[in-house]
C-alpha positions as CSV (number, residue, x, y, z in Angstrom):
1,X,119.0,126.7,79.7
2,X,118.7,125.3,83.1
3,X,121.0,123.0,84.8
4,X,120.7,122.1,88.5
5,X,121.7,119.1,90.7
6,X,122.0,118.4,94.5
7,X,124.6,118.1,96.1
8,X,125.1,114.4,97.4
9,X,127.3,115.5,100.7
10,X,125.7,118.9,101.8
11,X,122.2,120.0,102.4
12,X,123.0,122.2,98.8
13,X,121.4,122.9,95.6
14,X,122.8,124.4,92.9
15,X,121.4,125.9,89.3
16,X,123.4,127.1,86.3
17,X,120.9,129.4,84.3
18,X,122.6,130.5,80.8
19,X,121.1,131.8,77.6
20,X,121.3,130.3,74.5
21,X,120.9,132.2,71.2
22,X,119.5,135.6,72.4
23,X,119.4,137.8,75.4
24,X,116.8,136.5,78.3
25,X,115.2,138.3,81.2
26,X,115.9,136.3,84.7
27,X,114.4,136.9,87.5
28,X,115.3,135.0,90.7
29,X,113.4,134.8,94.2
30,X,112.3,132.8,97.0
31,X,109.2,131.9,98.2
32,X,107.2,128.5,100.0
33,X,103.6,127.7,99.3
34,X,101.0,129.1,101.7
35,X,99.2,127.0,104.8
36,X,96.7,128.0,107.6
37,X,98.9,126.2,109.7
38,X,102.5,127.4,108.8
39,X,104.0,130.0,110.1
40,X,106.1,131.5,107.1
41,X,108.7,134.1,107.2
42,X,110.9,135.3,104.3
43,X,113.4,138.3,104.1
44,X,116.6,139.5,102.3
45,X,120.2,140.1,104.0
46,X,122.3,142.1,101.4
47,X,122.7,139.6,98.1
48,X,121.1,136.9,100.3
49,X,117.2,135.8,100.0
50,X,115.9,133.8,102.7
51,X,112.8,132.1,104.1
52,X,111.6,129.9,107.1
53,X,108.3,127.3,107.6
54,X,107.3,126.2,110.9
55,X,104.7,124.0,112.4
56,X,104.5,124.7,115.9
57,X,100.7,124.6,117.1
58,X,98.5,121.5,118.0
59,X,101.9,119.0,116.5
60,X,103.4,116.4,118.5
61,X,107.3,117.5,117.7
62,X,107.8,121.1,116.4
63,X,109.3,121.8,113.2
64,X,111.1,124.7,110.9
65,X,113.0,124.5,108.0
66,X,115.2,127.4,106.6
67,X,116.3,128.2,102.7
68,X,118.7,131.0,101.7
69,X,119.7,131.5,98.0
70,X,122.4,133.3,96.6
71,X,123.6,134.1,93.4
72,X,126.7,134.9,92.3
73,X,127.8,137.4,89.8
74,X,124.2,138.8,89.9
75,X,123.4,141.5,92.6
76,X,119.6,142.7,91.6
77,X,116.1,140.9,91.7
78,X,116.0,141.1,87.5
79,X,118.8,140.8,85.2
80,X,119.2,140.3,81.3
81,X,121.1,138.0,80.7
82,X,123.4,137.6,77.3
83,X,123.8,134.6,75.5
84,X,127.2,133.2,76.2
85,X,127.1,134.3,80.4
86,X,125.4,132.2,83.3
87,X,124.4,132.9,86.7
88,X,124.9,130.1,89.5
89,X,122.2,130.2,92.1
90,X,122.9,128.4,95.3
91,X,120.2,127.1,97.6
92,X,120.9,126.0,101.6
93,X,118.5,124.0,103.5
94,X,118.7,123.1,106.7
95,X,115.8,121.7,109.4
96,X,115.2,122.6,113.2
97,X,116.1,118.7,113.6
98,X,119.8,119.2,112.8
99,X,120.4,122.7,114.3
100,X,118.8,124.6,117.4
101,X,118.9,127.9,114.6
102,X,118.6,126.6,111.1
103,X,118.2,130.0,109.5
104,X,121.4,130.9,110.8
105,X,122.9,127.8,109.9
106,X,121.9,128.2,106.0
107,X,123.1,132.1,106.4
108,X,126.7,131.5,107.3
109,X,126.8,128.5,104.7
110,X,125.5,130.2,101.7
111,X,127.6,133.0,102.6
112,X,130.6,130.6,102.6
113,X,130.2,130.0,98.9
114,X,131.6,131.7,96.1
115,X,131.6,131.3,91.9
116,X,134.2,128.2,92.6
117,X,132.2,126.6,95.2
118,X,130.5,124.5,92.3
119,X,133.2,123.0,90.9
120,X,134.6,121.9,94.4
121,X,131.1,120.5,95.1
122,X,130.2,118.7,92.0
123,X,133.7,117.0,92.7
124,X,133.1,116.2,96.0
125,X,129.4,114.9,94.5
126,X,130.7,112.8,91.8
127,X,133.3,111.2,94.0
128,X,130.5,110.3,96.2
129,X,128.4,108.8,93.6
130,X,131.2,106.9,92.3
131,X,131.6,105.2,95.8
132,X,127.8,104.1,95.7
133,X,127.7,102.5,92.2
134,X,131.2,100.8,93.4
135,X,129.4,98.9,96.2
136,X,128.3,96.4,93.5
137,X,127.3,95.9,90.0
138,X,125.7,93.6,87.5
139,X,125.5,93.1,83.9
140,X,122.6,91.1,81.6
141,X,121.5,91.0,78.4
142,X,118.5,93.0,78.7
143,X,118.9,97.4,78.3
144,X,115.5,97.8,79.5
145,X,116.1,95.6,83.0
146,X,119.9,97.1,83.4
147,X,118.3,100.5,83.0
148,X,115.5,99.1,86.0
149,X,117.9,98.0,88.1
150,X,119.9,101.1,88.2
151,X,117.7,103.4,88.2
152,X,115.9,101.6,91.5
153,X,119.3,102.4,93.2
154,X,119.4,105.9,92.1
155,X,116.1,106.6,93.7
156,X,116.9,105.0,96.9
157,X,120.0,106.7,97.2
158,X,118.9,110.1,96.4
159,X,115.6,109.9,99.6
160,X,117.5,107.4,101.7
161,X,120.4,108.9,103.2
162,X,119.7,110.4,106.8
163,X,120.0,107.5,109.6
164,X,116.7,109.3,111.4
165,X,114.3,110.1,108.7
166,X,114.0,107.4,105.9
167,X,111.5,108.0,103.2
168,X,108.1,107.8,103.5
169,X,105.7,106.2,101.0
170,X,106.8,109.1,98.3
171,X,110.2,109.4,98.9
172,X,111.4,113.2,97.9
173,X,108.2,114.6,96.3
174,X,105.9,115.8,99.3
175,X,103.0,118.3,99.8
176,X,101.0,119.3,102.9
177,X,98.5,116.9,102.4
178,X,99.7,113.9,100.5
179,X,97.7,110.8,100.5
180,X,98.3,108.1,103.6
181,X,100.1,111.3,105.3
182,X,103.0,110.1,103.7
183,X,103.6,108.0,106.5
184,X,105.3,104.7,107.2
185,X,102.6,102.2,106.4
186,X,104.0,99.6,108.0
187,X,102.1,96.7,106.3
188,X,104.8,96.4,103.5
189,X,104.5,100.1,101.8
190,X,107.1,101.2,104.2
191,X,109.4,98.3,104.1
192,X,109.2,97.4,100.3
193,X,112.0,100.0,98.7
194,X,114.7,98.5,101.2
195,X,114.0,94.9,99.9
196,X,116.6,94.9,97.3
197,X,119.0,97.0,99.3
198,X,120.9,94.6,101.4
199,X,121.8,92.0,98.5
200,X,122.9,94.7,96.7
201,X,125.3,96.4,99.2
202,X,123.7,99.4,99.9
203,X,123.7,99.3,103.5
204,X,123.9,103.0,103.8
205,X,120.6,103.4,102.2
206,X,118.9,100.7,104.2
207,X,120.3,102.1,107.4
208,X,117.1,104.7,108.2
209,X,114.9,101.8,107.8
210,X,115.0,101.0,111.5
211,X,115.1,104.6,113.0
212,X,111.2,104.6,113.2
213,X,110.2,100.9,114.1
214,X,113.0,101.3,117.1
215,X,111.3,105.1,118.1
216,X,108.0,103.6,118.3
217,X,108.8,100.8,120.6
218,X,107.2,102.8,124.1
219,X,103.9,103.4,122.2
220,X,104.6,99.4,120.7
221,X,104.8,98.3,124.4
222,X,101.4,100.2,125.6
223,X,99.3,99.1,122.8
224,X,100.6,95.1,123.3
225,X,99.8,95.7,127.1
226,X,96.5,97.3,126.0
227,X,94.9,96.4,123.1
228,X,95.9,92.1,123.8
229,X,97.4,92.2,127.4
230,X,100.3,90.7,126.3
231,X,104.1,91.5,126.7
232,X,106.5,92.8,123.7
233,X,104.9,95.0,121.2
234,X,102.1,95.8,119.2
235,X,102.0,98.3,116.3
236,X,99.5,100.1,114.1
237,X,99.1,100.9,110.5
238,X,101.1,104.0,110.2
239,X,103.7,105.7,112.3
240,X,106.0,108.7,111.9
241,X,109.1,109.3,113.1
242,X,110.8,109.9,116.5
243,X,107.9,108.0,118.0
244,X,104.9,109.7,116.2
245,X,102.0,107.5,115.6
246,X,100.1,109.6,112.3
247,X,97.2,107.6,112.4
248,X,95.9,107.6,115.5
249,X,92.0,108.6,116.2
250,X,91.1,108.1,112.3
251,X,87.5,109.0,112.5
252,X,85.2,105.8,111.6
253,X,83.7,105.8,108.4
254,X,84.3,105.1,104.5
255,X,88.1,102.9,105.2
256,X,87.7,102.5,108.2
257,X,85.2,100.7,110.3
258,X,83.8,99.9,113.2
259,X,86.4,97.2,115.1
260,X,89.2,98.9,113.0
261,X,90.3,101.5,115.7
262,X,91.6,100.2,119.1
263,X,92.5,101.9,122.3
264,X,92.9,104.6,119.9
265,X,95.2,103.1,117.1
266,X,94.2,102.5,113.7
267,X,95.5,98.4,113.3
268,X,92.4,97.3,110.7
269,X,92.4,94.1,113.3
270,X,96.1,93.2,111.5
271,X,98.5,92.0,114.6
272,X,101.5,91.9,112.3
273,X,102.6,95.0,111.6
274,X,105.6,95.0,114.5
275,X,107.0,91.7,112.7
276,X,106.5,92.8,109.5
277,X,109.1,95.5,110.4
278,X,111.7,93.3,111.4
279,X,111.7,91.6,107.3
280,X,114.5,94.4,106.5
281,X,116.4,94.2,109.8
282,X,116.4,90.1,109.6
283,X,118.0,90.3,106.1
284,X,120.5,93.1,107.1
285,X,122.0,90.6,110.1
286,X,121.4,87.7,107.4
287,X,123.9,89.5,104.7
288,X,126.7,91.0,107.1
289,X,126.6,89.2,110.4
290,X,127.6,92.6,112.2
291,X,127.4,92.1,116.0
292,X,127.1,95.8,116.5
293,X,124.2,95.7,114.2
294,X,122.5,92.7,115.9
295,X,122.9,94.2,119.2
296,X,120.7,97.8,118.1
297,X,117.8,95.0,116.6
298,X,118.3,92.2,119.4
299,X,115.7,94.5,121.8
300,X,113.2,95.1,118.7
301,X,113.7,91.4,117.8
302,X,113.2,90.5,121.4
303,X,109.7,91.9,121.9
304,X,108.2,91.1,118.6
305,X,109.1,87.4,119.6
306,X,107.5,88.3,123.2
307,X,104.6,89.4,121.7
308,X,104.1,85.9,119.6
309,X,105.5,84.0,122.7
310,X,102.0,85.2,124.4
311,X,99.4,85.7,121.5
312,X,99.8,82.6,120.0
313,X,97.8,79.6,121.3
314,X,98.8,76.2,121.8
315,X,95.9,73.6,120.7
316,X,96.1,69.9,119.6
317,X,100.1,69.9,119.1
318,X,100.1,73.1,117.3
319,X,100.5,76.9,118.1
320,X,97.4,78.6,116.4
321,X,96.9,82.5,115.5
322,X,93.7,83.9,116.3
323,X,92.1,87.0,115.5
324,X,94.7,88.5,113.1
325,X,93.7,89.9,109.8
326,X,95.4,89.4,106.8
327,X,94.0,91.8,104.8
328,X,93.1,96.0,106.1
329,X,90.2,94.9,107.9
330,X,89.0,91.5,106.9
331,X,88.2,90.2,110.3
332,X,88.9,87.5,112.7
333,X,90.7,85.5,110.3
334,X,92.9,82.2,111.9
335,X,96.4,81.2,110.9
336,X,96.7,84.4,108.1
337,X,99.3,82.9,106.2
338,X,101.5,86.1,106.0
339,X,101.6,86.4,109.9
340,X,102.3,82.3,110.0
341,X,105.3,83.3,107.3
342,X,106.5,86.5,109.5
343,X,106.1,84.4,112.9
344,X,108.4,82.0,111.4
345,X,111.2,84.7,110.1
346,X,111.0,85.9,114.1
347,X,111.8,83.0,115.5
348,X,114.2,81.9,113.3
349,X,115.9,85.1,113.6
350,X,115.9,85.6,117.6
351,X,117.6,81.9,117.7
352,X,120.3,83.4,115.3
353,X,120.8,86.7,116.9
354,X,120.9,84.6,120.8
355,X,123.2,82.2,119.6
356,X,125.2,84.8,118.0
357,X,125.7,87.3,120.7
358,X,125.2,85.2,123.8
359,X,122.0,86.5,124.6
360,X,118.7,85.4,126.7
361,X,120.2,81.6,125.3
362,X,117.8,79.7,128.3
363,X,115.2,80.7,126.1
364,X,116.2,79.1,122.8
365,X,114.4,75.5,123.7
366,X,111.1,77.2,124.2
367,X,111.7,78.9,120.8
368,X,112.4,76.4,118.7
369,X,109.6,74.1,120.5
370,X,107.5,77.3,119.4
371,X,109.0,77.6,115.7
372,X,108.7,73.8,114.9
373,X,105.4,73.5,116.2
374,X,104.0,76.6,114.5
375,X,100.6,75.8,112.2
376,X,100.9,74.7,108.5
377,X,100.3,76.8,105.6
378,X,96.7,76.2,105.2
379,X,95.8,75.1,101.2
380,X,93.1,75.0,99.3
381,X,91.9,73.7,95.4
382,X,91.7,76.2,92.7
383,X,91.3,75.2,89.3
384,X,92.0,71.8,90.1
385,X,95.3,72.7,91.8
386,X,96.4,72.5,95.2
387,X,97.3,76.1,96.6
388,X,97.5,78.1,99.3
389,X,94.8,79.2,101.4
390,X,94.9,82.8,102.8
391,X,93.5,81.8,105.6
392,X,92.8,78.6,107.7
393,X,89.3,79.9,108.7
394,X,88.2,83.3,107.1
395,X,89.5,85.5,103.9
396,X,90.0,82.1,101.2
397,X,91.4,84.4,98.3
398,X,91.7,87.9,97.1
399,X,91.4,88.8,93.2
400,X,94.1,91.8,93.1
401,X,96.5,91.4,96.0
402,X,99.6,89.0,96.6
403,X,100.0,88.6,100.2
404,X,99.1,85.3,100.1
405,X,102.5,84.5,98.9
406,X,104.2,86.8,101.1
407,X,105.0,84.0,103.5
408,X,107.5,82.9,100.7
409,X,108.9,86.5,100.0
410,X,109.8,88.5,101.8
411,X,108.8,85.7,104.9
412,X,111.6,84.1,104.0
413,X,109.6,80.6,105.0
414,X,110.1,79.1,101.8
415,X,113.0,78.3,99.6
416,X,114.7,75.8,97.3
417,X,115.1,73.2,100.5
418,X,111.6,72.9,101.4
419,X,110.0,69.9,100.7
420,X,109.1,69.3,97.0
421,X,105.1,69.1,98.2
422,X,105.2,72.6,99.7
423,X,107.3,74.0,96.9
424,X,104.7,72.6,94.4
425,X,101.7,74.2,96.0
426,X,103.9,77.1,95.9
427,X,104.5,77.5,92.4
428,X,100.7,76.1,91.4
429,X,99.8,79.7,93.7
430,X,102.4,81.8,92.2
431,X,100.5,80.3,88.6
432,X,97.2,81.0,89.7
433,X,97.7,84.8,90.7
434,X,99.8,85.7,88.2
435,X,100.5,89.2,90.6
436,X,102.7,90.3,87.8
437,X,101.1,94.3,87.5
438,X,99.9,94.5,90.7
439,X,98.7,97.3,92.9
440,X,100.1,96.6,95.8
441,X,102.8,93.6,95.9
442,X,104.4,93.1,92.5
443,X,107.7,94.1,95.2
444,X,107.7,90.9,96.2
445,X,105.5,89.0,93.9
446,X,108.3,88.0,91.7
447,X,110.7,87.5,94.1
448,X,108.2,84.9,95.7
449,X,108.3,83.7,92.1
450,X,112.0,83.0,92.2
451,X,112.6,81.9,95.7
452,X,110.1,78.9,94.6
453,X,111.7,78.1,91.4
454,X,108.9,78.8,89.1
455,X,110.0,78.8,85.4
456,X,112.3,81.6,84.9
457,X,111.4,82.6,81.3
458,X,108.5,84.0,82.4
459,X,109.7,85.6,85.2
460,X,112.2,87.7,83.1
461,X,109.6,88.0,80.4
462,X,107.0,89.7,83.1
463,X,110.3,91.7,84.4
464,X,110.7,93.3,80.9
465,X,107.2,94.3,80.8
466,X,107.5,95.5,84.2
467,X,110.2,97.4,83.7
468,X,108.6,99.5,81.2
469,X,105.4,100.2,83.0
470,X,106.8,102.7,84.2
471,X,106.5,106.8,84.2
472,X,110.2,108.5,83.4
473,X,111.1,108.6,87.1
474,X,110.7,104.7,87.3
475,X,107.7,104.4,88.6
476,X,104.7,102.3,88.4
477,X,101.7,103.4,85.8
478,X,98.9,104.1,87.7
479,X,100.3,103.0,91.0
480,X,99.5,105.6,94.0
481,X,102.2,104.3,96.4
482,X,105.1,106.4,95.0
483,X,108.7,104.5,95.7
484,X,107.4,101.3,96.8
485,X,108.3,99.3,93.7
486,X,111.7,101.5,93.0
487,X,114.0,98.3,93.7
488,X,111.8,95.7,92.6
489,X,113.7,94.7,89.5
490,X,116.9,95.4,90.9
491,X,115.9,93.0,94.0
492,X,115.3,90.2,91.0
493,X,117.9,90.6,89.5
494,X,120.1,90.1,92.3
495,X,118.0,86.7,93.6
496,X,118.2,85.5,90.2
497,X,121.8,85.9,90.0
498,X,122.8,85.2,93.2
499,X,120.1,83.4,95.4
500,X,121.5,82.7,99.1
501,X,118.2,82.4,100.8
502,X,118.7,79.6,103.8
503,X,122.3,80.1,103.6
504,X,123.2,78.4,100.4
505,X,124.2,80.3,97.1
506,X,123.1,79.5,94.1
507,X,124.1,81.2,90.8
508,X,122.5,82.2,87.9
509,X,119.7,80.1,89.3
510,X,117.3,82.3,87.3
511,X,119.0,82.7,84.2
512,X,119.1,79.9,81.0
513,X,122.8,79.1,80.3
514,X,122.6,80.4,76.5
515,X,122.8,84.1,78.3
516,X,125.4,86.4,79.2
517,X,125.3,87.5,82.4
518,X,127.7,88.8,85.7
519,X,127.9,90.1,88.8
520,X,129.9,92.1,91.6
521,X,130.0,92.1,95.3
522,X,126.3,90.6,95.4
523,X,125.8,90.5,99.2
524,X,124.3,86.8,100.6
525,X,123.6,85.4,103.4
526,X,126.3,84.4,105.4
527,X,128.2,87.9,105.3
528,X,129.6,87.1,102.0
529,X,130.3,89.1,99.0
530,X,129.9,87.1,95.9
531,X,131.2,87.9,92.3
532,X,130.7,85.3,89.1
533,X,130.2,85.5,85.3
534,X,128.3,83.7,82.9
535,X,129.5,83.4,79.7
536,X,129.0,81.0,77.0
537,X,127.2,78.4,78.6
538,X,129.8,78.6,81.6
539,X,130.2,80.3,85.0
540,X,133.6,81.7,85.7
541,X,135.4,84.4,87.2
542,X,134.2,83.2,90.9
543,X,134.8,84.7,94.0
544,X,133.4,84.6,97.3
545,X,134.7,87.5,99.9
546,X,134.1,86.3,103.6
547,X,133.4,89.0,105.7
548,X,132.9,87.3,109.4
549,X,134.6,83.8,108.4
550,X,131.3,81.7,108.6
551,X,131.1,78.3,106.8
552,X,130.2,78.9,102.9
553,X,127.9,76.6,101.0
554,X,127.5,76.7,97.5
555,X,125.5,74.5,94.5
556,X,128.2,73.7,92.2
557,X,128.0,75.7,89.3
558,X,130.0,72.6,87.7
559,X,127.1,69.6,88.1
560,X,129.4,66.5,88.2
561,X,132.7,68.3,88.1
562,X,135.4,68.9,91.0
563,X,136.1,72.4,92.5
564,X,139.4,73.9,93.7
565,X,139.3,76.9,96.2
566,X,142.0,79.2,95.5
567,X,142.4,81.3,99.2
568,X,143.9,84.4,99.1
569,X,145.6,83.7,95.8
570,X,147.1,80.5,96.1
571,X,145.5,77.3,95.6
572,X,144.2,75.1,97.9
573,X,141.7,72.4,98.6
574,X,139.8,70.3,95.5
575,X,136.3,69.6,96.6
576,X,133.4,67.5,95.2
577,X,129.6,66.9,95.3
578,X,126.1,68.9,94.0
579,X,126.5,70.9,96.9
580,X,129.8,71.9,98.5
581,X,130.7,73.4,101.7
582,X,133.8,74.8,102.7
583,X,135.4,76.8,105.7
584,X,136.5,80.5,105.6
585,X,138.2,82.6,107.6
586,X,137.5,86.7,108.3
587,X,138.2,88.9,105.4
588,X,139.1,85.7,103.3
589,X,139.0,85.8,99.6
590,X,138.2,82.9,98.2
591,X,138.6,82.2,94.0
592,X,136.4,79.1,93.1
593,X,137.0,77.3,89.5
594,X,136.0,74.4,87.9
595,X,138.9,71.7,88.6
């Protein structure tokens, strides 16, 4: 019998190897798969077996990574062990990244170890896991979508942890040659695991989302100055980390065509890729309002709104995109709808963020002129209703792909408060795709869905059949892009629970009343944390934390009733109306109950 876990605190491994019924022969080594590229060493200091891998010719930033193992109570390369004993094996890792000498980094800690070191790590492990799944929690009536929704935060905490390296499109599972590079594809692969982080207060795990998008911003810089002769910043398909671009000189031919490479970088004619990477960093200053936080995204903001402030063009009243394609390749389409929807989360954001912190404010009347004059949705008929178009003038539709409702999620350009027209050409496009199973953008497919208030029976029923589409490690059937769609139900979940989009929270928006359902420390817009129950065809038990003292606006869960705010314990104002708003103060908590 095998048992093994990693450690949660230390670059550590550990494996308890027993024998159950009769005597077993174990043998125990190290070794690391072969590569023409790879320089590979390996050795053996007393009880300690040990090995390196480097990648140090024709690579942009050289790399090495060191293992030792040990085991205890075990001194040669074979033993027999009898049922009833067990050997612990111990495993260091440790990368040329973190330490000038790795090898002799992983040495001296293995070394360090002993038989007890286990049980003082798996405490120090547990205790750490209990911390994550404290940040928040839910509860419905649904085993398969509670299993989901945990299980998406498993997998992002156990490949998202290191504030320089976030995961690539496959998250811990890796080869030399895995497909896309196992780069960060930055026209939503990259971006989509993190969706569901911030509302469910995992901002630990949705730190390393940045690292990358902020290293790239030299390269970003050239290519807008280059490829468009415009300011701000300009970004590929792919990048790496610290600054590497992966998929640079792709040779023309099968993908990629002739128009698709420029000055070098592989964009498919797509001019969106910079703003599509500041989705995750808009909602992260959305949900906590951290200043310190705004300040590290204000310059990334900055220049994707620089980069807009000069491409767009200013025709008839309106400011029109040109030349941008919305799908890999699909040409000189006009007003793509997704970049429209990411345009509009730029500007809106930037006006936030200057207000905020006090920053570059003689430019926020040219903004807004910019963001109120940007170019409808374009629409079109389909089956005799009124949708969107994913284009103005080019690509019309596309058969198995969603981003024409990506300007709704995770744009952010749509929500309960748009006008009832919009919202109804929204929902007639969310019917018509029906992007339930979909290869690329069921991640934010139903969370358009939601965001649009489209009927939420269905959108738990195609949850549930989500949810078990899965292989055992939660994800998708016959899906190549690895932990793309590992929060999608828990994302969901939380928007159907607690919606805050636009700065107003709604509970249990997406749930009927004849369910039981509740909620934890949901993080919304504003910088609040938000806790509520429903139960019996009532919500109860809410309580709104406020983090940075904003003003708080809620939809009454009580339609035609009075509310009294209890602050800090003791009672205090009783406040009517559909929709209330209400004062806070920092680090307020805030009891809400039907008066």
């Amino acid at each position: 019998m095998v048992k093994s876990w990693v450690s949660a605190i230390e670059n550590l491994i550990f494996i308890e190897i027993s024998a159950a019924g009769k005597a077993t022969n174990v043998s125990i080594n190290l070794n690391a798969p072969e590569h023409k590229h790879a320089a590979l060493k390996s050795g053996k200091v007393n009880d300690v077996f040990w090995l390196t891998r480097a990648f140090t010719d024709s690579v942009d930033i050289p790399t090495e990574v060191s293992v030792a193992l040990r085991a205890f109570n075990y001194k040669d390369s074979t033993v027999l062990l009898q049922p009833g004993k067990k050997i612990i094996v111990a495993l260091a890792i440790e990368s040329k990244f973190k330490t000038e000498e790795p090898l002799n980094a992983v040495l001296k800690q293995v070394n360090k170890l002993n038989e007890k070191s286990a049980t003082t790590f798996i405490k120090k492990h547990n205790d750490w896991w209990e911390l994550y799944w404290s940040k928040s929690s839910i509860s419905v009536d649904n085993p398969v979508l509670m299993k989901a929704y945990y299980q998406g935060l498993y997998t992002m905490a156990a490949c998202s942890r290191d504030p320089k390296f976030p995961p690539g499109i496959f998250g811990w599972t890796t080869s030399d040659n895995p497909a896309w590079n196992g780069d960060y594809h930055l026209n939503y692969n990259f971006q989509a695991p993190f969706y569901g982080l911030y509302a469910a207060n995992r901002l630990v795990q949705g730190e390393p989302h940045d690292a990358p998008l902020l290293d790239f911003m030299p390269r970003g810089e050239w290519y807008a100055k280059n490829v468009n002769h415009t300011r701000g910043i300009l970004y590929p398909v792919g990048i790496g980390p610290m600054g590497i671009e992966v998929t640079r000189d792709f040779p023309v031919g099968g993908y990629q065509k002739e128009g698709d490479i420029q000055e070098g970088g592989l964009f498919y004619g797509q001019r969106s890729n910079a703003a599509y990477g500041l989705l995750n960093m808009a909602q992260q200053w959305r949900c906590t309002y951290d200043e310190k936080y705004g300040k590290k995204i204000y310059p990334y903001a900055l220049a994707v709104v620089n980069f807009w402030e000069d491409y767009l063009k200013f025709e008839e009243g309106r400011y029109v995109i040109y030349g941008d394609a919305i799908h890999e390749g699909s040409g000189e389409d006009k007003n793509p709808i997704l970049s429209l929807g990411l345009v509009r989360n730029a500007f809106d954001l930037i006006l936030d963020l200057s207000t905020t912190l006090k920053l570059d404010e003689d430019r926020q009347e040219k903004w807004r002129d910019m963001l109120s004059k940007l170019s409808d949705f374009p629409v079109q008929e389909r089956s005799n209703k009124k949708v969107f178009r994913y284009t103005e003038k080019g690509v019309d539709w596309w058969p198995d792909n969603g981003l024409g409702i990506q300007h709704i999620y995770p744009s952010n350009a749509i929500n309960l408060d748009s006008k009832a027209e919009l919202l109804n050409v929204a929902r007639n496009t969310i019917d018509e795709m029906k992007r339930w199973q979909d290869m690329n953008t069921s991640s934010s497919f139903f969370m358009a869905a939601i965001r649009v208030g489209y009927d939420s029976s269905v959108i738990v029923n195609e949850l549930h059949k989500y949810a078990l589409h899965t292989y055992p490690n939660g994800f998708q059937f016959n899906n190549p892009h690895g932990i793309e769609n590992s929060c999608t139900v828990a994302n969901a979940l939380n928007e159907m629970l607690c919606m805050s989009a636009g700065n107003v929270i709604r509970l249990f928006n997406g749930f009927s009343k004849e369910q039981h359902a509740g909620f934890k420390n949901i993080r919304a817009w504003g910088g609040f944390l938000v806790s509520a129950s429903l139960k019996n065809e009532m919500v109860t038990d809410v309580k709104i934390i406020s983090e940075k003292g904003r003003i708080c606006t809620l939809v009454n869960p009580w339609p035609g009733k009075k509310v009294l705010l209890i602050r800090n314990g003791k009672k205090s104002e009783v406040i009517s109306g559909s929709r209330i708003s209400f004062k806070t103060a920092t680090n307020e908590t805030i009891g809400i109950q039907c008066n």
